[in-house]
Every structure is written in structure tokens, then in C-alpha cells.
N, C-alpha and C positions, 0 to 999 in steps of 0.2 A: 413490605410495610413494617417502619418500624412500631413497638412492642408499646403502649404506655410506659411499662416498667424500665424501658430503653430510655426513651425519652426525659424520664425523671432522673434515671443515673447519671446520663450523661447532662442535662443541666445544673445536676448537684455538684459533679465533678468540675463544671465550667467556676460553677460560681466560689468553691473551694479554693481553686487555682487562684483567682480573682482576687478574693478574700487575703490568702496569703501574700501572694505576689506585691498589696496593695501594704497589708501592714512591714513589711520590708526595707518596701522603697520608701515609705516612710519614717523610720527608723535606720536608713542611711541617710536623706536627706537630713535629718536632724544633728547625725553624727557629725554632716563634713559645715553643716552651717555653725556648728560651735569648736567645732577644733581650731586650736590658736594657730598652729605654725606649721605650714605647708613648703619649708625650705629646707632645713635640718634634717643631713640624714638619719636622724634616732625619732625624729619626730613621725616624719613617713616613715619609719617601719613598724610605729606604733600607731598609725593611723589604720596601714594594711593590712596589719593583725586585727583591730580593731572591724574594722569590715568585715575580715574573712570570715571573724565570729558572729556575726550577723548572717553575713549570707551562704554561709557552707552549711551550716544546718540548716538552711530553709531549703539548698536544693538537697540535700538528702530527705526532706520531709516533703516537697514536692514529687520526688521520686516514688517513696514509698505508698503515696497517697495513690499514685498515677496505675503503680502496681497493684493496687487494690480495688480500684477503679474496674481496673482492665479486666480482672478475674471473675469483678461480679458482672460486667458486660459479655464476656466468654460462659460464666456459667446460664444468663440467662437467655442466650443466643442457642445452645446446647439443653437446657431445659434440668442441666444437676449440678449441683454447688463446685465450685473449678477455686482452687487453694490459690492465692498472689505466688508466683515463682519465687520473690525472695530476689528481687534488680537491687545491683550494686554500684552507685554514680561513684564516680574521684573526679572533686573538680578539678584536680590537676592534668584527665585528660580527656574531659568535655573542648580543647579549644586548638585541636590539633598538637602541636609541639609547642604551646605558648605555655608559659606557667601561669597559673591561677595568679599566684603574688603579683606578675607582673603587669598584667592588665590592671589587677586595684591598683598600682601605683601611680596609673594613668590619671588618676585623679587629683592628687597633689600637684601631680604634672600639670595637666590642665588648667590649674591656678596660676600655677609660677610662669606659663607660658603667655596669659593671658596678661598677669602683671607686668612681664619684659618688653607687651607689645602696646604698654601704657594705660588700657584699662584699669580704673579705680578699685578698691581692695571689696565692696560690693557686688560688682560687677563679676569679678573675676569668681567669686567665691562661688555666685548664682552659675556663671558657666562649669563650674566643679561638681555642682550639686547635680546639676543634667547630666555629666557626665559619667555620674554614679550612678544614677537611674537608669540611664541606657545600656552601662554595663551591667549592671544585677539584670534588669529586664531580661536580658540577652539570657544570661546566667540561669536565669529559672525554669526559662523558656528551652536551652540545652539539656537538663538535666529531665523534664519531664520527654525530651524528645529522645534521649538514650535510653531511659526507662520501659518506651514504648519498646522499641528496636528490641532490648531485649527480651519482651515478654511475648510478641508475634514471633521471634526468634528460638524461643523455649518452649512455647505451645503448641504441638501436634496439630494439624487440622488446619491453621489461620498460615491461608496461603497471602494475604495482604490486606490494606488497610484504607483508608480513606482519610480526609482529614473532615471536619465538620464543623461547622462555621458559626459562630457566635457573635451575631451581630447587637446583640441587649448589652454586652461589654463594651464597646466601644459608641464614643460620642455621635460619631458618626455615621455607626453599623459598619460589618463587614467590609473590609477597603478591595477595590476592584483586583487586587494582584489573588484573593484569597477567593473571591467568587470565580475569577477564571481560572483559576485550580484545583475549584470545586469538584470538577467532576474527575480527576485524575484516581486512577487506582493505582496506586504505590505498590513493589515488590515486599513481604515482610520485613526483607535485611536492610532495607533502603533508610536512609535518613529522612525525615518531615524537610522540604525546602520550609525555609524561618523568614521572616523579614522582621525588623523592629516594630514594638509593641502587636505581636502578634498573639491572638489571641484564640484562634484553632485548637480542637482536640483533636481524638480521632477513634476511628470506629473500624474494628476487625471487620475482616471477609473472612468467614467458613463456608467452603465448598461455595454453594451457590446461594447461600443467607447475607447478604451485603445489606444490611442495614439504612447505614451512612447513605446508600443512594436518596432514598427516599425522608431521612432526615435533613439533609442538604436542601429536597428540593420544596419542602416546606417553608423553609427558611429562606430560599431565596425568591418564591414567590411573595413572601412578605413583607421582605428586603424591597423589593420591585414594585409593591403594592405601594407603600410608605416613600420610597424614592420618588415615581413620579419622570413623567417628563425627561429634560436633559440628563437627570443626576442617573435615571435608572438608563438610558443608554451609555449614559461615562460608564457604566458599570459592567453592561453586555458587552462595548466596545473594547474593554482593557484585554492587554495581550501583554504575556509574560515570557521570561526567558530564568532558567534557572542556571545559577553561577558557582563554582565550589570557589569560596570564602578562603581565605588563607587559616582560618581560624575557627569560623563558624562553620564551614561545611557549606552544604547546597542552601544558599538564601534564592529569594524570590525575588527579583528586579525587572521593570517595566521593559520593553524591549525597547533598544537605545541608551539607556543609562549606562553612564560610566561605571567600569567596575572595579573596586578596588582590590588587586590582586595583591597575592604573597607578599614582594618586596613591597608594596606600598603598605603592608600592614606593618612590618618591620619596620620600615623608616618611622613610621609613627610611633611606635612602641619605643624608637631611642630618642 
């Protein structure tokens, strides 16, 4: 059973992520709905800079947060104060062999693509602004998930991890790819399978103290209680297949979904 003092960390730490994650995409959305010129090449590299400055220091501050998180979850798991390792993110190689630059530049892209296929200069703009949302999402979401990897990878004792599911974040509560992954025990070295707007933490295994079991299943009796009817068996029903990402690594996808591999990331990216 998990600990009150568990329980409290780990919602603090949810609603932290949250918190940040939320002022962000905020603060990009704003960025790309007021920049004049999405054509010129000096104009996009002054948009990309302009991003990166936004969102490179939010995932090193998601990182650091996630590592400090994690220490006071391990020290109170353990019962004595446990130090943050000191996790080192580069956005430059959270996304396999893709450069950080070149994904933000996806953005400007997005507009000028959207304008050659005749959509209005609002329009197009609205579909740029999503598409900087989904990339930071992503972004925030990598950098708190190599944080982990490194700190279960550095700490003695924490043979693997759980993820733990944060249904009060989203509109709709935990989405059924995250509840039937719920009960998965992760290797330490292993990466979190991600999906977009994913909103999972995760919770150490020491020895035979697994937390996360019993945090999960609080949450998804709750989840189940509030669902009701059809919505809580779409929920038991869902079945997952996990994918390695030509970029993002292992994502979560419904089984049957199309998957977009390596060369299909590349073609998009030119």
C-alpha cells in the first residue's frame, strides 16, 4: 500500500508537470500566432531560435524537477533522505538522430504547407499553432521520460518502475491505451512507451515495495466508478501494441493503427 506521503509527492509532482507543461504551450502558442513571416529563410531561423528559447529550458527544468521528484520518492520508499543524481537531458538527443532545430522548424513548415494547399492565412496559422503544441508536448514529455531512465539507471536497489496514471489531468480521465498499460512493470533501463498528450508519471520498484501497484489501482477504481457503463468497458476493453517511433522511441498505439515508421518520419521532416 502506497504511503500518504507517496501519494502527496506523487500528485504534487503530476500537477508541477502540468503546471509547467501548461505555461509553455502557452507561451509557444502565442509566439507562432504573432510572428509575421513563415517563408524567409532568416525569418524561420529566427522563429526556431525563438522556440528553442522557450522550450529547451522548460525540458531541462522538467528534468530536473522529475529528478528531484524521484529522490524524494526513493528516499521515502527506503525510509532516509536519497540526494537527486544530478539527470543530464540534450534536446538534441531526446529524438533519436533528428535535430531538436529541425523538428521546430516543422512549424513554419506546417503554415507554408497548409497555405500551398489553399487554406486562408488564419487557418493555416491555427494549424501551426497545433503543431507546436504537439511538438513541445512531445518535448516535455521525452525529457521527463530520459530523466527517469536515468535515475532508476543510477540508483542501487530500484530494479523497475511503473507508470501511474493521472486521470484529474485530463478532460476525459486517463485514455484506455494508459489504463491497459497500467499494470505493466517496466525493466529500469527501459524507456516509458509515450503517446500524445500523455500524462503518466511513474513510480519505482525496490525489491519487493512496488508502490505504483496499488496507486494505479485506486485510480482506476475511480476512473471505473465515474466512467460508468459503456465508457468503463471501452476502457477494460482497450488493447495496446507498443511501436519504436523513428524518433520518439516506444509510443503506445491501439492495436491495428497505422504506424508511422523511420522513412515516413523523414519524408515528413523534408
Amino acid at each position: 500500500m502506497a504511503s500518504r506521503n507517496l501519494v502527496r509527492l506523487v500528485d504534487a509532482q503530476a500537477a508541477q508537470r502540468d503546471k509547467v507543461r501548461a505555461s509553455v504551450l502557452r507561451q509557444v502558442a502565442e509566439l507562432v500566432r504573432r510572428w509575421s513571416d513563415f517563408t524567409t529563410p532568416e525569418q524561420v531561423r529566427r522563429l526556431v531560435d525563438a522556440l528553442a528559447r522557450i522550450v529547451e529550458p522548460a525540458q531541462s527544468r522538467t528534468a530536473s524537477t522529475t529528478d528531484a521528484y524521484l529522490a524524494r520518492v526513493i528516499g521515502e520508499m527506503r525510509g532516509r533522505a536519497t540526494a537527486p543524481v544530478g539527470v543530464r537531458v540534450d534536446p538534441a538527443r531526446l529524438r533519436g538522430g533528428t535535430s531538436h532545430r529541425d523538428v521546430l522548424a516543422r512549424v513554419p513548415a506546417e503554415y507554408r504547407r497548409h497555405i500551398a494547399d489553399g487554406l486562408d492565412e488564419d487557418t493555416a496559422r491555427d494549424r501551426a499553432v497545433r503543431r507546436a503544441r504537439l511538438i513541445v508536448d512531445d518535448d516535455l514529455s521525452l525529457a521527463a521520460r530520459e530523466a527517469s531512465r536515468q535515475v532508476y539507471r543510477r540508483t542501487p536497489g530500484v530494479t523497475g518502475y511503473r507508470r501511474v496514471l493521472h486521470p484529474e489531468l485530463s478532460a476525459g480521465g486517463s485514455c484506455g491505451l494508459c489504463v491497459a498499460a497500467s499494470d505493466r512493470v517496466y525493466h529500469k533501463s527501459d524507456l516509458m512507451p509515450l503517446h500524445t498528450h500523455c500524462k503518466c508519471t511513474t513510480m519505482p520498484i525496490i525489491g519487493a515495495n512496488d508502490p505504483g501497484r496499488s496507486l494505479n489501482r485506486s485510480e482506476l477504481d475511480e476512473l471505473y466508478r465515474r466512467a460508468g457503463g459503456t465508457s468503463m468497458e471501452k476502457l477494460k476493453r482497450a488493447r495496446y501494441t507498443v511501436h519504436e517511433h523513428g524518433e520518439l522511441g516506444p509510443v503506445l498505439r491501439e492495436e491495428g493503427d497505422h504506424f508511422r515508421g523511420p522513412d515516413e518520419v523523414a519524408s515528413d521532416a523534408a
